[in-house]
Jmol script that loads the backbone (N, CA, C; Angstrom):
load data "model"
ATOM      1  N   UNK A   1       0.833  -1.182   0.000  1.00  0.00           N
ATOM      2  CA  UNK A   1       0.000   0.000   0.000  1.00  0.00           C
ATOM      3  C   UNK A   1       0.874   1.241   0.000  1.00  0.00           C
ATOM      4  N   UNK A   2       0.031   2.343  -1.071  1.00  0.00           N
ATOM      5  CA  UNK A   2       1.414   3.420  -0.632  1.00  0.00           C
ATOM      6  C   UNK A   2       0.652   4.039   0.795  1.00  0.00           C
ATOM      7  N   UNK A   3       1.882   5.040   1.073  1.00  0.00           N
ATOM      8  CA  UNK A   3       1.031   5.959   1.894  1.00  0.00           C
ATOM      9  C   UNK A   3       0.342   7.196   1.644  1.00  0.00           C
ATOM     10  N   UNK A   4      -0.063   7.633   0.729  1.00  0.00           N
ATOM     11  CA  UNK A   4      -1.031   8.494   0.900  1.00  0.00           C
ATOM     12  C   UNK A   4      -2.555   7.903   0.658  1.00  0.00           C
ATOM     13  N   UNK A   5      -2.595   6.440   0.641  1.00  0.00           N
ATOM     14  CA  UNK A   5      -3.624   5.380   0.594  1.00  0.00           C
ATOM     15  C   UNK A   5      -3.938   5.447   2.427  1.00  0.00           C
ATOM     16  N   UNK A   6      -2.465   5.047   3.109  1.00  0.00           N
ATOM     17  CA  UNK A   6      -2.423   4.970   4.545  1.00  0.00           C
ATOM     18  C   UNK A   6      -3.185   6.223   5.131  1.00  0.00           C
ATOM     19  N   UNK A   7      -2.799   7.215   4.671  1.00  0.00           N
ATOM     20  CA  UNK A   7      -3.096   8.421   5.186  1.00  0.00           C
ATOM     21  C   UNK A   7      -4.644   8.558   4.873  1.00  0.00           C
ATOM     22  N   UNK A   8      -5.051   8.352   3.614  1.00  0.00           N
ATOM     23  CA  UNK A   8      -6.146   8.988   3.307  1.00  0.00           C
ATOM     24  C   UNK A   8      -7.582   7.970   4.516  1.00  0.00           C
ATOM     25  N   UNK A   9      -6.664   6.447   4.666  1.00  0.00           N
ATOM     26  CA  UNK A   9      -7.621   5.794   5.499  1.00  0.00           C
ATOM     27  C   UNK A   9      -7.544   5.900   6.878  1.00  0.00           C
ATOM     28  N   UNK A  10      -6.415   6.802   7.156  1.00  0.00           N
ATOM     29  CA  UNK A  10      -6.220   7.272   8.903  1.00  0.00           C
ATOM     30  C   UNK A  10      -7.453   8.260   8.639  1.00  0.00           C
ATOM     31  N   UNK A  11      -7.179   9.667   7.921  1.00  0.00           N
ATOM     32  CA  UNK A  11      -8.238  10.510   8.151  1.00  0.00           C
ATOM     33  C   UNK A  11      -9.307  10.259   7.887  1.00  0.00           C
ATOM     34  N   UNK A  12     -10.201   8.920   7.110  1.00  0.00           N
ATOM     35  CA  UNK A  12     -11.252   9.075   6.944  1.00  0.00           C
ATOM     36  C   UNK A  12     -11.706   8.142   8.034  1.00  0.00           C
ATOM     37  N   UNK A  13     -11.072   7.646   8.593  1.00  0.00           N
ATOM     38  CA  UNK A  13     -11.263   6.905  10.044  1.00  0.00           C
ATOM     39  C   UNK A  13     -11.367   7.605  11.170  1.00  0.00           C
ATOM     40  N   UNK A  14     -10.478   8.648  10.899  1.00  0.00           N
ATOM     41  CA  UNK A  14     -10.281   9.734  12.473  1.00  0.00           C
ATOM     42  C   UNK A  14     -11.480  10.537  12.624  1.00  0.00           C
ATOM     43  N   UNK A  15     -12.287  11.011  11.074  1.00  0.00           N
ATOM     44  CA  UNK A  15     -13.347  11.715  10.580  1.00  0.00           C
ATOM     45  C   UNK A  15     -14.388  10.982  10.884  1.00  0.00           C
ATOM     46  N   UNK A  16     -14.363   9.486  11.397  1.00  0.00           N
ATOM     47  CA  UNK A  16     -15.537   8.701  11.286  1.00  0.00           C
ATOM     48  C   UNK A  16     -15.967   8.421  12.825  1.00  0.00           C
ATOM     49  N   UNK A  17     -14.891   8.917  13.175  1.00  0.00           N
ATOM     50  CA  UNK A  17     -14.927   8.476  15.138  1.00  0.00           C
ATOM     51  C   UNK A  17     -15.176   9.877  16.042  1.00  0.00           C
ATOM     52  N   UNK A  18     -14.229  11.065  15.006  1.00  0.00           N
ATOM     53  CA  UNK A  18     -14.671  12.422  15.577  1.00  0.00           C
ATOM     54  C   UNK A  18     -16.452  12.793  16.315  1.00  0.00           C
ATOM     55  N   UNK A  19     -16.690  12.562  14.727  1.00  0.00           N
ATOM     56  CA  UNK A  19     -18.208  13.017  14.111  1.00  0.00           C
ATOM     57  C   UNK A  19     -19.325  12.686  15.257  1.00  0.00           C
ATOM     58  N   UNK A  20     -19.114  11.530  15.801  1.00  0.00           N
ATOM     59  CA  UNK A  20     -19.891  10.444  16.454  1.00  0.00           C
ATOM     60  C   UNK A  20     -19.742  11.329  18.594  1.00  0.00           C
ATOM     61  N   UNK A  21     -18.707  11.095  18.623  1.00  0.00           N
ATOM     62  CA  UNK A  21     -18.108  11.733  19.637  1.00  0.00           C
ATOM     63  C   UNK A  21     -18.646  13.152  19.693  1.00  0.00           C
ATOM     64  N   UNK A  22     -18.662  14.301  19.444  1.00  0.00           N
ATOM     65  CA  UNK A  22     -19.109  15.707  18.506  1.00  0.00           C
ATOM     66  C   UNK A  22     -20.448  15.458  18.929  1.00  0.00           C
ATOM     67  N   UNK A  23     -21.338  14.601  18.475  1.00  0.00           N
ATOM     68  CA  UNK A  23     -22.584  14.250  18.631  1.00  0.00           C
ATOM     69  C   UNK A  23     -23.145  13.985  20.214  1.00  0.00           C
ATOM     70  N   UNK A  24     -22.430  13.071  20.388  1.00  0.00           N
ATOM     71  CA  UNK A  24     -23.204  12.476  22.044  1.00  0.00           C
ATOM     72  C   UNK A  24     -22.116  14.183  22.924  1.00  0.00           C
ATOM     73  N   UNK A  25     -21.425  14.282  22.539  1.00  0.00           N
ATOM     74  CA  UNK A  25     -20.812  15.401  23.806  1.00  0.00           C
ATOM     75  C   UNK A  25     -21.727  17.302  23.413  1.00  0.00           C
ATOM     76  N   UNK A  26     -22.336  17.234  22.021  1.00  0.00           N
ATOM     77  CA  UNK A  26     -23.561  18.357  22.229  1.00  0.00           C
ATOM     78  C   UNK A  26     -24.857  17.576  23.075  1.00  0.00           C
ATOM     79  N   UNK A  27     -24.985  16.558  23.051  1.00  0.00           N
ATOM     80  CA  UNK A  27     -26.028  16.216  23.380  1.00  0.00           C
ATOM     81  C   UNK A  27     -25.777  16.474  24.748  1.00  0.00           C
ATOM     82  N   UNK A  28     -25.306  15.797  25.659  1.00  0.00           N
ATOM     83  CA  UNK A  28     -24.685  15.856  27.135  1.00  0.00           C
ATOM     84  C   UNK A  28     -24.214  17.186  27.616  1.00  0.00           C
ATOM     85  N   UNK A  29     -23.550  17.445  27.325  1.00  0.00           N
ATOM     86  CA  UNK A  29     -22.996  19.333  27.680  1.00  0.00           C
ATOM     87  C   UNK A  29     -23.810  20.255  26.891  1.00  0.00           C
ATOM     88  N   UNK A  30     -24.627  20.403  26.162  1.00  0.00           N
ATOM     89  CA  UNK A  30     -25.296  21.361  25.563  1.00  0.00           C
ATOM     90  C   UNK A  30     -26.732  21.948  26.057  1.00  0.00           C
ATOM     91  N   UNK A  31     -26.988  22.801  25.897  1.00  0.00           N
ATOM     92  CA  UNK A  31     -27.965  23.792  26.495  1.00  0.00           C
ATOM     93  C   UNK A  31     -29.290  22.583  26.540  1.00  0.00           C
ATOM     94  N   UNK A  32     -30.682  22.707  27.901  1.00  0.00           N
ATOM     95  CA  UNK A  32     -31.188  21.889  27.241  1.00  0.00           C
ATOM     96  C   UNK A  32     -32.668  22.647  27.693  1.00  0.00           C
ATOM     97  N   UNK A  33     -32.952  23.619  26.671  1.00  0.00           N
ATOM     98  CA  UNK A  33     -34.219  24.461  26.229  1.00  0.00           C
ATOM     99  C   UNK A  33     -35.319  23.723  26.574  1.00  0.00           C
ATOM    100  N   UNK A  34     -35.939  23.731  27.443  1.00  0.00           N
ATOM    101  CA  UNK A  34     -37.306  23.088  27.439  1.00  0.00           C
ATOM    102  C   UNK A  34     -38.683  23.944  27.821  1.00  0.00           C
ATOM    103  N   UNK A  35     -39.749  23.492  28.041  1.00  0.00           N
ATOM    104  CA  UNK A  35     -41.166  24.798  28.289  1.00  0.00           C
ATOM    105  C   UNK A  35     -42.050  24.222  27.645  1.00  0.00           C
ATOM    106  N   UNK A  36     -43.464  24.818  27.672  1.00  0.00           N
ATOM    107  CA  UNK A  36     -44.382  24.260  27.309  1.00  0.00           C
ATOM    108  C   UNK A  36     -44.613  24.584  25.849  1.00  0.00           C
ATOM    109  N   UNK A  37     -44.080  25.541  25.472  1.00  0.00           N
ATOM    110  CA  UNK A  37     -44.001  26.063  24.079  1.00  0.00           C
ATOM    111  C   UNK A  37     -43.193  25.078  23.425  1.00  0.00           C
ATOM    112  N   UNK A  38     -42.344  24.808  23.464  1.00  0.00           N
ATOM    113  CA  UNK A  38     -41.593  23.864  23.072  1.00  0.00           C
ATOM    114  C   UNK A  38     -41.807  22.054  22.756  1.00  0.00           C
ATOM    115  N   UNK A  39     -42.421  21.764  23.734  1.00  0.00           N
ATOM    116  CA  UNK A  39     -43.228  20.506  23.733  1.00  0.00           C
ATOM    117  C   UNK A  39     -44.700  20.466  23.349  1.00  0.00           C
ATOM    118  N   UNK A  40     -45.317  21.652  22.712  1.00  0.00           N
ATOM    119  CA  UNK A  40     -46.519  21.242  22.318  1.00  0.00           C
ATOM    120  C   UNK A  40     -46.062  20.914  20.921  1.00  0.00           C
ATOM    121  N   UNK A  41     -47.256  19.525  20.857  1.00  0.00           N
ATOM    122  CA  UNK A  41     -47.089  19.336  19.398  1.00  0.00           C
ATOM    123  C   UNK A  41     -47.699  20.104  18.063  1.00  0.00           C
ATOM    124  N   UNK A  42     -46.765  20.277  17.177  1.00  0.00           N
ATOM    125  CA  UNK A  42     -46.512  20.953  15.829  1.00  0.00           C
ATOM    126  C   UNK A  42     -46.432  20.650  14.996  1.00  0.00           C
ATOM    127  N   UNK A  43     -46.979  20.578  13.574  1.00  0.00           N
ATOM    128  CA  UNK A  43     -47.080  19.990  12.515  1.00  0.00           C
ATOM    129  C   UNK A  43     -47.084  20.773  11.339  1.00  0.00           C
ATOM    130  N   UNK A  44     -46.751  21.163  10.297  1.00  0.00           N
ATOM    131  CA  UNK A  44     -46.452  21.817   8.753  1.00  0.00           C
ATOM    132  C   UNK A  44     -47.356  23.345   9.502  1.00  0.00           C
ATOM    133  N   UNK A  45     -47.348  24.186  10.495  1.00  0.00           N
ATOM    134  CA  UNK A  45     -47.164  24.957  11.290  1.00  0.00           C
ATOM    135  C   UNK A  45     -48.826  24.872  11.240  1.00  0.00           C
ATOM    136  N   UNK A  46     -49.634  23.943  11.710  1.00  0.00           N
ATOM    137  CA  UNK A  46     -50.769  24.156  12.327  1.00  0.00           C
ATOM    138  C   UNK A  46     -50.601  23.410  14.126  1.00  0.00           C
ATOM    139  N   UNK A  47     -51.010  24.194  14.634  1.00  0.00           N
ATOM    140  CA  UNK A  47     -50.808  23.434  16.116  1.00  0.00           C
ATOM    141  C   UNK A  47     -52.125  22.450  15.901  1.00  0.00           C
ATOM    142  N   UNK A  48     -51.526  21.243  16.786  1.00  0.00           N
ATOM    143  CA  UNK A  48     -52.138  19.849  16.699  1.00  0.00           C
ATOM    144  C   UNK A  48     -53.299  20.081  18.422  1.00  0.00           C
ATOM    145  N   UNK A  49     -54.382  20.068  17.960  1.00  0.00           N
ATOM    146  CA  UNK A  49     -55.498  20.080  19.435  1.00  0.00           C
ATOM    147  C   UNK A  49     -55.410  18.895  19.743  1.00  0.00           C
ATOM    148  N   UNK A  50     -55.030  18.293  20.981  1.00  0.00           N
ATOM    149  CA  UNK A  50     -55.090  17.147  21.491  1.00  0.00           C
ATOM    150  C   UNK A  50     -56.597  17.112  21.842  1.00  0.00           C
ATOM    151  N   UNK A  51     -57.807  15.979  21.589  1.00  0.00           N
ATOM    152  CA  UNK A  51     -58.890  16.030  22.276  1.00  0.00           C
ATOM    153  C   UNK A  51     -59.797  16.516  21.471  1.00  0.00           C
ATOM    154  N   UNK A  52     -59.335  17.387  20.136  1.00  0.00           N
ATOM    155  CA  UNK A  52     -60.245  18.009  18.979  1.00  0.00           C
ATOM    156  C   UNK A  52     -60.198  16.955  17.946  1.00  0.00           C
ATOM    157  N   UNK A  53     -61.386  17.233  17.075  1.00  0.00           N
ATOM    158  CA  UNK A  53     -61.174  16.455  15.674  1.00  0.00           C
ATOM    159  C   UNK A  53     -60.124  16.858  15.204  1.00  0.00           C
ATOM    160  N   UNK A  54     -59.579  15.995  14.744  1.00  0.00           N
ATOM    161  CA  UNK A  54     -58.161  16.504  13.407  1.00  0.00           C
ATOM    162  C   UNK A  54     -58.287  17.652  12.260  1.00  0.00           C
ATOM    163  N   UNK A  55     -57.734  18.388  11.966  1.00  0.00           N
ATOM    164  CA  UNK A  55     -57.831  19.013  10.884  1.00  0.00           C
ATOM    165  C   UNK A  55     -57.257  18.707  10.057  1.00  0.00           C
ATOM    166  N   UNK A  56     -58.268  17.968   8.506  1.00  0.00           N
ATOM    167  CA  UNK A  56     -57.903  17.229   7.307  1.00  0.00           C
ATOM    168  C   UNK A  56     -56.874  18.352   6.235  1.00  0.00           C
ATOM    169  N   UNK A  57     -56.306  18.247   5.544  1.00  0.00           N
ATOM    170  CA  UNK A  57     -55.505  18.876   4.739  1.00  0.00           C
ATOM    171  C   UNK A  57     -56.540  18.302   3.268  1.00  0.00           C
ATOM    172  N   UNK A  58     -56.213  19.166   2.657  1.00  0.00           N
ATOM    173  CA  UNK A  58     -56.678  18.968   1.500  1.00  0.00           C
ATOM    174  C   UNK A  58     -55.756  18.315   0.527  1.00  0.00           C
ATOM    175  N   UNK A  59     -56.324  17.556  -0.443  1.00  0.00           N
ATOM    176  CA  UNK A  59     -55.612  16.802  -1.189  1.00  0.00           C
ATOM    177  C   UNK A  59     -55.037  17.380  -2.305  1.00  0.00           C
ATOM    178  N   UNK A  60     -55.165  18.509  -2.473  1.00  0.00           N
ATOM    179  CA  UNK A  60     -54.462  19.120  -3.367  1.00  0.00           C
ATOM    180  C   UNK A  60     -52.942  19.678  -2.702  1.00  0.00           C
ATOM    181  N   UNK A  61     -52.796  19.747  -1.303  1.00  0.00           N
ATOM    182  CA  UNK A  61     -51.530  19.837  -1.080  1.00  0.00           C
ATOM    183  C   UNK A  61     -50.405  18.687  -1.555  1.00  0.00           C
ATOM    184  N   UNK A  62     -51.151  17.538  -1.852  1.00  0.00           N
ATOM    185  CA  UNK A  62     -50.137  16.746  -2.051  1.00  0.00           C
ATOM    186  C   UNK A  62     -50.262  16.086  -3.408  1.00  0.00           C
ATOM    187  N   UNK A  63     -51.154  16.879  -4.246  1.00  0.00           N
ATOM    188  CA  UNK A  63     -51.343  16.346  -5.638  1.00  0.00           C
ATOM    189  C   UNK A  63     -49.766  17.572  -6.377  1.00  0.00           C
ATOM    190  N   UNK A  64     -49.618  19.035  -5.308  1.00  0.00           N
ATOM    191  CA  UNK A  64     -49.071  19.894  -5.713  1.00  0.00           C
ATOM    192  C   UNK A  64     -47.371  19.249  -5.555  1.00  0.00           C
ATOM    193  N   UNK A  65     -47.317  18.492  -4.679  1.00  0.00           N
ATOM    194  CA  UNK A  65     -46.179  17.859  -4.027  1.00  0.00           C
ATOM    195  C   UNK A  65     -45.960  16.944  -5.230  1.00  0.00           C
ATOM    196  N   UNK A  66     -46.842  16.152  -6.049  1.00  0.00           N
ATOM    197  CA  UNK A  66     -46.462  15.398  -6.607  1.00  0.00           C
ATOM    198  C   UNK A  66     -45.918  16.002  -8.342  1.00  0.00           C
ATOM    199  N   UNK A  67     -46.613  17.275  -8.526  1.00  0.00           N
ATOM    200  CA  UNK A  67     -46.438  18.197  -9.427  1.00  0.00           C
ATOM    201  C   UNK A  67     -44.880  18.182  -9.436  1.00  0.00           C
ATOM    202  N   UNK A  68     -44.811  18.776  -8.460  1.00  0.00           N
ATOM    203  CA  UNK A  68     -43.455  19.302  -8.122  1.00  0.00           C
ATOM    204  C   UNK A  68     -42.152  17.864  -8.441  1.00  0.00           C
ATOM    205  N   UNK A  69     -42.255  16.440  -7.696  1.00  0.00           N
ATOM    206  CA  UNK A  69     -41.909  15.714  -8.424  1.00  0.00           C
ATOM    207  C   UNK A  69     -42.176  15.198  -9.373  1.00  0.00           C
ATOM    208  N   UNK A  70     -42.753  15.515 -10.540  1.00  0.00           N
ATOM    209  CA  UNK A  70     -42.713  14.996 -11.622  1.00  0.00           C
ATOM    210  C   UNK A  70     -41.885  15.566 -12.871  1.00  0.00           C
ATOM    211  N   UNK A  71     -41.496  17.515 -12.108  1.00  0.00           N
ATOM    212  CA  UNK A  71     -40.749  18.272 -12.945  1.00  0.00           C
ATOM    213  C   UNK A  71     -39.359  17.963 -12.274  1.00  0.00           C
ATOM    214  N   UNK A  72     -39.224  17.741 -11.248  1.00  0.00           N
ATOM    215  CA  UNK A  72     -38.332  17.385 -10.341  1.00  0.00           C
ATOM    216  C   UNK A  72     -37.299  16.438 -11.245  1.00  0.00           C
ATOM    217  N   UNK A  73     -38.175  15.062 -11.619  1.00  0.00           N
ATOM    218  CA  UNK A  73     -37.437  14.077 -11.636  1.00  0.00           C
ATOM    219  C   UNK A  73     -37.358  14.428 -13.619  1.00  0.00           C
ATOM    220  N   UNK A  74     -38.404  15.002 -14.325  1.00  0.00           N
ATOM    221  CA  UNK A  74     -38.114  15.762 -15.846  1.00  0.00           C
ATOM    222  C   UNK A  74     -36.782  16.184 -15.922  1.00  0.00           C
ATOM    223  N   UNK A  75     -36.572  17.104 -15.312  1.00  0.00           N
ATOM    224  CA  UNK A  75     -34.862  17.788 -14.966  1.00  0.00           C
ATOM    225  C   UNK A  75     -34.319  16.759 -15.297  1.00  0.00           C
ATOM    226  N   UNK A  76     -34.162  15.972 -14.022  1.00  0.00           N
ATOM    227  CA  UNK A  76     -33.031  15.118 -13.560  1.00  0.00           C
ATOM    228  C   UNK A  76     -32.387  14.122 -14.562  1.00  0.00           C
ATOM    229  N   UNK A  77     -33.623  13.755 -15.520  1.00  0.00           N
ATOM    230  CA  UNK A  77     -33.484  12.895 -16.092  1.00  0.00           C
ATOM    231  C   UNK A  77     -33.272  13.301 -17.788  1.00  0.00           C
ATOM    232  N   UNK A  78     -33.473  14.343 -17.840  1.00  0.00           N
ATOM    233  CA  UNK A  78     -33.866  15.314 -19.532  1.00  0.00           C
ATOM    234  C   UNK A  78     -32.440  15.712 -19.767  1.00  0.00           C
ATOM    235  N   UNK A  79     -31.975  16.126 -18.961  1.00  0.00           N
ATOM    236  CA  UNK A  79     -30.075  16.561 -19.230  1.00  0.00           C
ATOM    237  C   UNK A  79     -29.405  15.665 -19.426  1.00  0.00           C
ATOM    238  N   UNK A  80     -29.358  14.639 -18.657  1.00  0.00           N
ATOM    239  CA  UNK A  80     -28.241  13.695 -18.928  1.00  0.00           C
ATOM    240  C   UNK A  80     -28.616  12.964 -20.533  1.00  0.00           C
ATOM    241  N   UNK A  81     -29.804  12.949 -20.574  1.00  0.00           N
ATOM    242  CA  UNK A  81     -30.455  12.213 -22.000  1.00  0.00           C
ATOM    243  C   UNK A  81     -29.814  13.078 -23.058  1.00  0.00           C
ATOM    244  N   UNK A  82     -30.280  14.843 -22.984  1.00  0.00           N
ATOM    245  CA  UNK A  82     -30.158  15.875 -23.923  1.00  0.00           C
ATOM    246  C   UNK A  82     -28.186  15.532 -24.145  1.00  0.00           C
ATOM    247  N   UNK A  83     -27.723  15.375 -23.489  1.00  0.00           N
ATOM    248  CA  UNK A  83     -26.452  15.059 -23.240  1.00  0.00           C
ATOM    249  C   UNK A  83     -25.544  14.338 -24.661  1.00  0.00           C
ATOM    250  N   UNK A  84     -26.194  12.828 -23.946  1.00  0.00           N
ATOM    251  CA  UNK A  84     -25.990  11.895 -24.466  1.00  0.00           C
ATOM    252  C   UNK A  84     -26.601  11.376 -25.794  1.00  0.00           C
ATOM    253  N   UNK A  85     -27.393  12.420 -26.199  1.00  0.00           N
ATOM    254  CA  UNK A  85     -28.388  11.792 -27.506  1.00  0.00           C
ATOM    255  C   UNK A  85     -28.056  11.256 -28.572  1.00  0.00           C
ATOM    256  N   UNK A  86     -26.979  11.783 -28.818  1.00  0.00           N
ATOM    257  CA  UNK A  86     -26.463  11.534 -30.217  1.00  0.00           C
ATOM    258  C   UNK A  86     -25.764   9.796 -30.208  1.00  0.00           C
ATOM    259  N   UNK A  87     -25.541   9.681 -28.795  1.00  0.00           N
ATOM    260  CA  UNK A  87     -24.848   7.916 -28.971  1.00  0.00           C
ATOM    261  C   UNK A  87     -26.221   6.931 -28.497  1.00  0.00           C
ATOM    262  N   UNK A  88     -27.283   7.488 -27.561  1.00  0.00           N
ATOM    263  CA  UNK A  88     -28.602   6.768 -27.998  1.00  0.00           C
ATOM    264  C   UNK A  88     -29.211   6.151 -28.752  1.00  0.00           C
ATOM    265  N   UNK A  89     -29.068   7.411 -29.920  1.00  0.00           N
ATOM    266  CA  UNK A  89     -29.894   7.459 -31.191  1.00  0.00           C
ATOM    267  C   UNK A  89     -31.629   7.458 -31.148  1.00  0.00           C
ATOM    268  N   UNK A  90     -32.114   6.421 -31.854  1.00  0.00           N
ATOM    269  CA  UNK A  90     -33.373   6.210 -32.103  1.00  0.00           C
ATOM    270  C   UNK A  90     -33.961   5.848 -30.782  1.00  0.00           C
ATOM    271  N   UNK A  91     -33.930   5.079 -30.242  1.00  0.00           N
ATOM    272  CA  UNK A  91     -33.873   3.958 -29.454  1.00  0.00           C
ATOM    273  C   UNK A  91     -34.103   4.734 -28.105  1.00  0.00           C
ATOM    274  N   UNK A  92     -32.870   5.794 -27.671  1.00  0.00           N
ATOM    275  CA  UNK A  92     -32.986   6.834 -26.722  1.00  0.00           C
ATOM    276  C   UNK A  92     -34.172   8.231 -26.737  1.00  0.00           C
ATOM    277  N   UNK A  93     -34.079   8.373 -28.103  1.00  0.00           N
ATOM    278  CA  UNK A  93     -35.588   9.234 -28.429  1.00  0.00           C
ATOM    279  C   UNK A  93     -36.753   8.828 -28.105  1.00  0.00           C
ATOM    280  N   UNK A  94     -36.788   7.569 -28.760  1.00  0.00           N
ATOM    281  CA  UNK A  94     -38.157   7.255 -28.428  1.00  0.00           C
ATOM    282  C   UNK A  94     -38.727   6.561 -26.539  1.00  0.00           C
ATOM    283  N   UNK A  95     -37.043   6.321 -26.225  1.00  0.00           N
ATOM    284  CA  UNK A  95     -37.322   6.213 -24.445  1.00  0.00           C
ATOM    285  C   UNK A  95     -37.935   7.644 -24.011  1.00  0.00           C
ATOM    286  N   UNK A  96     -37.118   8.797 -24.672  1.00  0.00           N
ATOM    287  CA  UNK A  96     -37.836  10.281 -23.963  1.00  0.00           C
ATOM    288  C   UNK A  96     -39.220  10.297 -24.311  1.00  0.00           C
ATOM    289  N   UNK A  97     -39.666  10.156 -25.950  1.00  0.00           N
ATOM    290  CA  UNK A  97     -40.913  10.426 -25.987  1.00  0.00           C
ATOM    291  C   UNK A  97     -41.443   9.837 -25.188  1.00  0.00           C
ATOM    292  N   UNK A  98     -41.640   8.270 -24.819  1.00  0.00           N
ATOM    293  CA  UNK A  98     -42.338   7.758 -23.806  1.00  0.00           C
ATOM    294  C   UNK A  98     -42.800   8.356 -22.672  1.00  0.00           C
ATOM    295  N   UNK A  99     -41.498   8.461 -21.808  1.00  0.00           N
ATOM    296  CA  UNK A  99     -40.625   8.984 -20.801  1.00  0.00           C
ATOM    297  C   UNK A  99     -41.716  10.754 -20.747  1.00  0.00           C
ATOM    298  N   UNK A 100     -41.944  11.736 -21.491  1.00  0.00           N
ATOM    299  CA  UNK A 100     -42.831  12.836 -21.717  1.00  0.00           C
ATOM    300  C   UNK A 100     -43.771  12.113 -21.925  1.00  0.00           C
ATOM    301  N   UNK A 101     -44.446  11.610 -22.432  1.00  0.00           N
ATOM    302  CA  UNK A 101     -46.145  11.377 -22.319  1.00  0.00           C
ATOM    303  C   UNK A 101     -46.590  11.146 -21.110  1.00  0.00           C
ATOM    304  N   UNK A 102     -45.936   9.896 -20.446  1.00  0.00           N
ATOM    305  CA  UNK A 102     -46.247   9.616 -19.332  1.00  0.00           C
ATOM    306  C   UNK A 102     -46.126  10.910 -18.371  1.00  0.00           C
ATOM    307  N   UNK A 103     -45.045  11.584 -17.957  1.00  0.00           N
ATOM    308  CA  UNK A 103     -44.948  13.084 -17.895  1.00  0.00           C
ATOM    309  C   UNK A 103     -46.231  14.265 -18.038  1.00  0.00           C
ATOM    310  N   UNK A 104     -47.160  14.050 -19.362  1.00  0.00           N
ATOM    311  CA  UNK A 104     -47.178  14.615 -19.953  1.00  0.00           C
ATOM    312  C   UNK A 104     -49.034  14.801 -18.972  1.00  0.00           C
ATOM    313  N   UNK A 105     -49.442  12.918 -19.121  1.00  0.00           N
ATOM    314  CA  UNK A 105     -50.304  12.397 -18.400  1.00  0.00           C
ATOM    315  C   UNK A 105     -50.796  12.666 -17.011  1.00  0.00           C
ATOM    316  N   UNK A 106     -49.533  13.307 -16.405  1.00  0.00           N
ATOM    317  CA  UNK A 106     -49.764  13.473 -15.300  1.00  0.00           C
ATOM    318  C   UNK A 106     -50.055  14.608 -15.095  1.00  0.00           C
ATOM    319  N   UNK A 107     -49.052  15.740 -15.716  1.00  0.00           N
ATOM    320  CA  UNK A 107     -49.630  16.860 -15.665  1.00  0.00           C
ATOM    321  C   UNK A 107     -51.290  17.433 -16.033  1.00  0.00           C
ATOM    322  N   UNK A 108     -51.604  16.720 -17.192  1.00  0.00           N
ATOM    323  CA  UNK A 108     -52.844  16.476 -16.848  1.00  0.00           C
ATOM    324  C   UNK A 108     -53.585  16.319 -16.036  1.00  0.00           C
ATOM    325  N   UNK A 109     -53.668  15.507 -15.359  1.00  0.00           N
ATOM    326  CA  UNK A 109     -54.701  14.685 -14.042  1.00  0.00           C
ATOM    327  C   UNK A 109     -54.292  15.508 -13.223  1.00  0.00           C
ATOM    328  N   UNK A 110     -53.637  16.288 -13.214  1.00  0.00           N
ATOM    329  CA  UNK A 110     -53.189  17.150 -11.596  1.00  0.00           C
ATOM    330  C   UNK A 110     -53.960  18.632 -12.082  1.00  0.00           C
ATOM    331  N   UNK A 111     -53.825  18.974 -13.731  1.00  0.00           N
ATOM    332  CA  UNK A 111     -54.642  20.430 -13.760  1.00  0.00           C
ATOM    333  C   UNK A 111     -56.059  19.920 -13.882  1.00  0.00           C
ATOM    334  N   UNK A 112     -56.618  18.841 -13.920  1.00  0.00           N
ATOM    335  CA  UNK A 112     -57.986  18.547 -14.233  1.00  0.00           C
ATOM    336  C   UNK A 112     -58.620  18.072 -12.617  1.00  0.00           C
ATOM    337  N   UNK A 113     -57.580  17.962 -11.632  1.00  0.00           N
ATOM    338  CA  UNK A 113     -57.961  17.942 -10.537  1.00  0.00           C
ATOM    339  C   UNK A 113     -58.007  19.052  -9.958  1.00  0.00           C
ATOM    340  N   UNK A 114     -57.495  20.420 -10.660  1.00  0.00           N
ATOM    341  CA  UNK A 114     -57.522  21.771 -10.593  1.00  0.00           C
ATOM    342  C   UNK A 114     -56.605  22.212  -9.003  1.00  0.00           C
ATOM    343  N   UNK A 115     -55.488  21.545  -8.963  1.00  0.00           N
ATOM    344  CA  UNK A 115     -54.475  21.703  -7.819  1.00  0.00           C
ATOM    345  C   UNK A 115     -54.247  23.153  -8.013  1.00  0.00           C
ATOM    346  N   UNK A 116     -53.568  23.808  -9.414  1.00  0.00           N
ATOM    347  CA  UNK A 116     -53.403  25.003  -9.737  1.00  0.00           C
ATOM    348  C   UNK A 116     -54.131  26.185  -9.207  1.00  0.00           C
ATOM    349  N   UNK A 117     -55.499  25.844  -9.124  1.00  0.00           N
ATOM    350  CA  UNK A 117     -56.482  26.855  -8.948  1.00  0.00           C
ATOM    351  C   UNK A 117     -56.499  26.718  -7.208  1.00  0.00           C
ATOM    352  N   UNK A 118     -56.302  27.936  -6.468  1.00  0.00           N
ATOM    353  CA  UNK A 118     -56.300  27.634  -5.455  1.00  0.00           C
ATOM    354  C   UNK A 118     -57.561  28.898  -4.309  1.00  0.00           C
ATOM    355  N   UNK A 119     -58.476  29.014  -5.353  1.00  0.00           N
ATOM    356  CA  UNK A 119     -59.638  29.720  -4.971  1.00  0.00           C
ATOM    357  C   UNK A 119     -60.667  29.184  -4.445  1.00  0.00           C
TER     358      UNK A 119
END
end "model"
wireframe off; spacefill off
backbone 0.3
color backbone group
């Protein structure tokens, strides 16, 4: 082995034992904030009534969530393709067209569930 192999596996060892240590010694010596403000329970910032009916969220919060990943994962996946197209070829085109309809489908069903409209 050379040594800057040696070395590189001392520090990523020394980095692996620090980190851990760092952790339990904020936990133990560190400030420890407590109150009733603090321990009531909290949720996507509606306070939670213990003893009340629940308050339902609407399903368009998470049809919007899914919006959001579907352009999310478009990105992610449209560059590296746009990239690479030319050694694809045919074959890789017609994975994107797919790849957008299905895309394409969804965006659909999410404006026809009218998530957009928020009146």
């Amino acid at each position: 082995m050379t040594t800057e192999l040696v070395l590189s596996a001392i520090a990523l060892f020394g980095i692996a034992v620090v980190i851990p240590i760092l952790m339990v010694a904020t936990t133990v010596f560190g400030p420890k904030a407590g109150g009733e403000a603090k321990n009531d329970p909290y949720e996507s910032g509606i306070k939670k009534m213990i003893g009340l009916a629940e308050q339902k969220f609407s399903v368009k919060f998470y049809l919007l969530a899914i919006l959001f990943l579907l352009f999310d994962i478009e990105a992610v996946f449209m560059y590296p393709w746009a990239v690479s197209l030319r050694s694809l070829g045919w074959f890789g085109f017609t994975e994107m067209i797919v790849f957008m309809v299905l895309l394409f489908t969804g965006l659909i069903y999410i404006l026809k569930k009218g998530v957009l409209n928020w009146r």
